[in-house]
C-alpha positions in Angstrom: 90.8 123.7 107.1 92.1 126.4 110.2 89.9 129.6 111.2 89.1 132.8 110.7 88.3 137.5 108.4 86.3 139.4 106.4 86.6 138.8 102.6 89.3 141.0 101.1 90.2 141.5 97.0 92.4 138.9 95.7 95.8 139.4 94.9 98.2 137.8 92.7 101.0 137.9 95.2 101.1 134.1 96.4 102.7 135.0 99.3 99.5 137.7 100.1 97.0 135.2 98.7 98.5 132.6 101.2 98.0 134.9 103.6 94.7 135.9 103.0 93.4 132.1 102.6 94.9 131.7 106.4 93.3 134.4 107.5 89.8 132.8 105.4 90.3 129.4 107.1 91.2 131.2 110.6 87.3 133.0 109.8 85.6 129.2 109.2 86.7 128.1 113.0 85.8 131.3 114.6 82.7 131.8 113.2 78.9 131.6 114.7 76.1 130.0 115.6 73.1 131.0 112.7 73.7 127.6 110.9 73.3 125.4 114.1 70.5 126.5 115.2 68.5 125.4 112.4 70.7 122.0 112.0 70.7 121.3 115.9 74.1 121.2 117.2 73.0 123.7 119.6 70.3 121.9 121.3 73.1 119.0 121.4 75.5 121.6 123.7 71.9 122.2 125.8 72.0 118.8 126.4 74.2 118.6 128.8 73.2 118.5 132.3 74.4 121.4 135.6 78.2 121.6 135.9 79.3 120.4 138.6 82.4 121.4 140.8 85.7 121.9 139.1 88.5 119.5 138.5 91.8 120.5 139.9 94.4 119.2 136.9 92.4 121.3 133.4 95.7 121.1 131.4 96.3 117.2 132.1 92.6 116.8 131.0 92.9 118.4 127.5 96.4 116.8 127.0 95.1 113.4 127.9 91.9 113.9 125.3 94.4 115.2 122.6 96.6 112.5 122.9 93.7 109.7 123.3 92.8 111.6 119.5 95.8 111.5 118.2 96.5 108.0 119.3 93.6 106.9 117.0 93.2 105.7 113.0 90.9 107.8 111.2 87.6 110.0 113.0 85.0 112.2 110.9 85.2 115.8 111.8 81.8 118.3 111.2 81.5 121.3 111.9 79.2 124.8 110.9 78.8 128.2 111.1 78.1 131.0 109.5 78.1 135.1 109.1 75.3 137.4 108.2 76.9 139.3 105.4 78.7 136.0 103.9 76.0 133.4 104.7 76.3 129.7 106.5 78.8 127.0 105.8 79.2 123.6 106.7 82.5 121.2 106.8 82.7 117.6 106.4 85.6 115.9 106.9 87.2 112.2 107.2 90.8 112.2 107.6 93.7 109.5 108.9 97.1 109.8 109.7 98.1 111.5 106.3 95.5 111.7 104.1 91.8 112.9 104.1 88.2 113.8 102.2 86.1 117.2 102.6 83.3 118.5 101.6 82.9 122.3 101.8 79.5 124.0 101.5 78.7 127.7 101.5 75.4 129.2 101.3 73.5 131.9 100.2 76.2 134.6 99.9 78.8 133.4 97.4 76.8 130.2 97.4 79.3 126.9 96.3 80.4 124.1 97.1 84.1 122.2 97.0 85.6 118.3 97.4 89.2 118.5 98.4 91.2 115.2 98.9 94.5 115.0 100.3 96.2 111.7 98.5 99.9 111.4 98.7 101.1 114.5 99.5 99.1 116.0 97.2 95.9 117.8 97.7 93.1 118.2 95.1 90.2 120.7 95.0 87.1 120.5 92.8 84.7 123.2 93.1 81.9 125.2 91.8 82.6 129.1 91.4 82.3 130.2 94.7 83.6 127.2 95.9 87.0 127.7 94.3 87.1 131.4 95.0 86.8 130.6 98.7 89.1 128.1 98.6 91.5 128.6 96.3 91.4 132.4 96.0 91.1 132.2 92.0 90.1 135.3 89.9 86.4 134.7 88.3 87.7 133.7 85.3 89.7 131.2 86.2 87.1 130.1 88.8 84.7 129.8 85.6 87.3 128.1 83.5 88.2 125.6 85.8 84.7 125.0 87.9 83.9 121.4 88.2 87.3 120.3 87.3 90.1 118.6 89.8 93.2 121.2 90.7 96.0 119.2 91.8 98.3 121.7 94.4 101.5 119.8 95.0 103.7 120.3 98.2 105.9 123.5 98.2 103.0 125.5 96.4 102.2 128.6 98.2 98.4 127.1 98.7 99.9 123.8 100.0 99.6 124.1 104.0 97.0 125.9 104.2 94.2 124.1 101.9 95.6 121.0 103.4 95.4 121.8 106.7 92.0 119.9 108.6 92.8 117.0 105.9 94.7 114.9 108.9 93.9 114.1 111.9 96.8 115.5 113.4 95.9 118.8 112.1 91.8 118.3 112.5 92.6 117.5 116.4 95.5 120.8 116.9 93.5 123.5 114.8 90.1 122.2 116.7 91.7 122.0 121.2 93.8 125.2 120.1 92.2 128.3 119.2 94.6 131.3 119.0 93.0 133.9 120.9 96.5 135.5 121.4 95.8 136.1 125.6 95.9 134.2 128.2 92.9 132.9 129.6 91.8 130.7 132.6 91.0 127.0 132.3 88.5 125.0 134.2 86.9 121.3 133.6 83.5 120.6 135.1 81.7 117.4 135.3 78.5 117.1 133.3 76.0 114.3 131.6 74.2 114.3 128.0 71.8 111.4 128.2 72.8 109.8 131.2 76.2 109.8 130.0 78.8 111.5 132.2 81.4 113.8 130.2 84.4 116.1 131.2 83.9 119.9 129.8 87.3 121.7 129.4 86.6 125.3 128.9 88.9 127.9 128.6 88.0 131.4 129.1 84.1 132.0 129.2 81.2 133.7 127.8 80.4 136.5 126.6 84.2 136.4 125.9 86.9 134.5 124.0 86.4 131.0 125.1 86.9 126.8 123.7 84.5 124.5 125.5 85.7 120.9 124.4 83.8 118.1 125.4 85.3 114.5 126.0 84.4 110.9 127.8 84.7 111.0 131.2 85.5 107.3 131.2 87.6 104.8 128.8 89.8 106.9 126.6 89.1 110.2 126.8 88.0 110.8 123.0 87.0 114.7 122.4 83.2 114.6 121.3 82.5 118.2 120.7 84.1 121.4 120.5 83.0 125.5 120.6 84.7 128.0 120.1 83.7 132.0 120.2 85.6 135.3 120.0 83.3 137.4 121.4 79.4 137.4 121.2 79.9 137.8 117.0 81.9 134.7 115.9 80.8 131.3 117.3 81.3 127.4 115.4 80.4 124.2 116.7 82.4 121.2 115.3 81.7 117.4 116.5 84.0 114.0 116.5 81.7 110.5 115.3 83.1 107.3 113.8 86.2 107.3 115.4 88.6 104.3 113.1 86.0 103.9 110.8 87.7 103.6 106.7 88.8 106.1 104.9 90.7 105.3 101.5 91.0 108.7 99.2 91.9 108.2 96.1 93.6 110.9 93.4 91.3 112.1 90.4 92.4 111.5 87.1 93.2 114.4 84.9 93.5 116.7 87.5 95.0 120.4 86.4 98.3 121.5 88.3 97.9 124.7 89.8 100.5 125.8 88.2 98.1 125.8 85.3 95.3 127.7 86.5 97.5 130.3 87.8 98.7 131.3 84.1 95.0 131.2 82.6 
């Protein structure tokens, strides 16, 4: 899923809802910090030891982690957040090549939850209320009618690239190494350890401003471990990379109700 807004009234215009769900998803990789500190992430980014002096190619360094990604079968992606007035949220996701699993929790706020598969070139969604109005923008009543139930959203459907987007890894690896802070802002990559392990920190721009700090191997392939991103001192999230290649094998629900469908109800 991409990044990033306050919650705003639905519309029936696809073409507004669509935009409104990018603008959602834009929220959900910009968001903060309230929900790792109580699961730990942010002890994880404390972890790492001094920086030490820069390196003198940044770009080469995140192109060489993006393409070591890329290069790869399948990876689980994680990541969490949150926002006082809408509450915490956490991201689960295993993807390959072209398809992909995710689980979507959101709590207290509009509380719910929602499994979205991306099989075939189709992407289902099964959620609880709040879990289909965040992600699939539904009225309440056709987020009551149709909670617990599979919605099949074919390709060409206004919903399409958006609620499919962070179920491949082409598109978990793009929306996590490139945020869109719409300026310019200076790179660096510093030498650090977690462990006793030795990483390579990209960082571009820096606290208390817009800034991505991605963290990769500093030996072998470079394979991106973890990633922050903030926009400003209000929006923060924290998203990690773990079992790189191991299986994932989505498969489509039966029964599922075309969107088409639940857009008539």
């Amino acid at each position: 899923m991409t990044v990033r807004a306050p919650r705003l009234p639905f519309s029936l215009d696809p073409l507004i809802a669509e935009a409104k769900q990018r603008a959602r998803r834009r929220w959900l990789v910009m968001a903060l910090i309230v929900a790792m500190l109580a699961g730990g992430t942010a002890a994880a980014l404390r972890s790492f030891g001094p920086a030490g002096s820069p390196l003198t190619d940044p770009q080469g360094v995140l192109e060489s982690t993006v393409a070591a990604a890329l290069a790869q079968h399948s990876v689980q992606w994680t990541e969490a957040g949150g926002e006082d007035m809408r509450g915490a949220f956490r991201l689960t996701s295993g993807v390959t090549a072209d398809s992909g699993v995710q689980r979507l929790t959101v709590r207290p706020g509009n509380s719910g939850t929602a499994d979205i598969r991306l099989v075939n070139g189709v992407v289902y969604v099964k959620g609880s209320f709040g879990g289909l109005e965040w992600v699939l923008n539904l009225t309440d009543l056709q987020a009551v009618r149709y909670g617990g139930r599979w919605i099949s959203i074919p390709k060409g459907d206004p919903l399409y690239a958006n609620v499919s987007d962070g179920l491949t890894l082409a598109s978990v690896v793009h929306d996590a190494t490139t945020p869109d802070f719409g300026t310019g802002l200076k790179t660096k990559v510093l030498r650090s350890t977690s462990h006793g392990t030795p990483f390579l920190v990209f960082q571009e721009g820096a606290p208390p401003g817009s800034y991505m700090r991605l963290s990769t191997h500093a030996s072998g392939e470079r394979l991106p471990v973890a990633v922050s991103v903030a926009n400003g001192p209000a929006s923060f999230v924290h998203g990690t990379f773990s079992k790189w290649n191991e299986p994932v094998h989505p498969t489509p629900p039966k029964h599922a109700v075309p969107i088409a469908t639940v857009r008539r109800s």
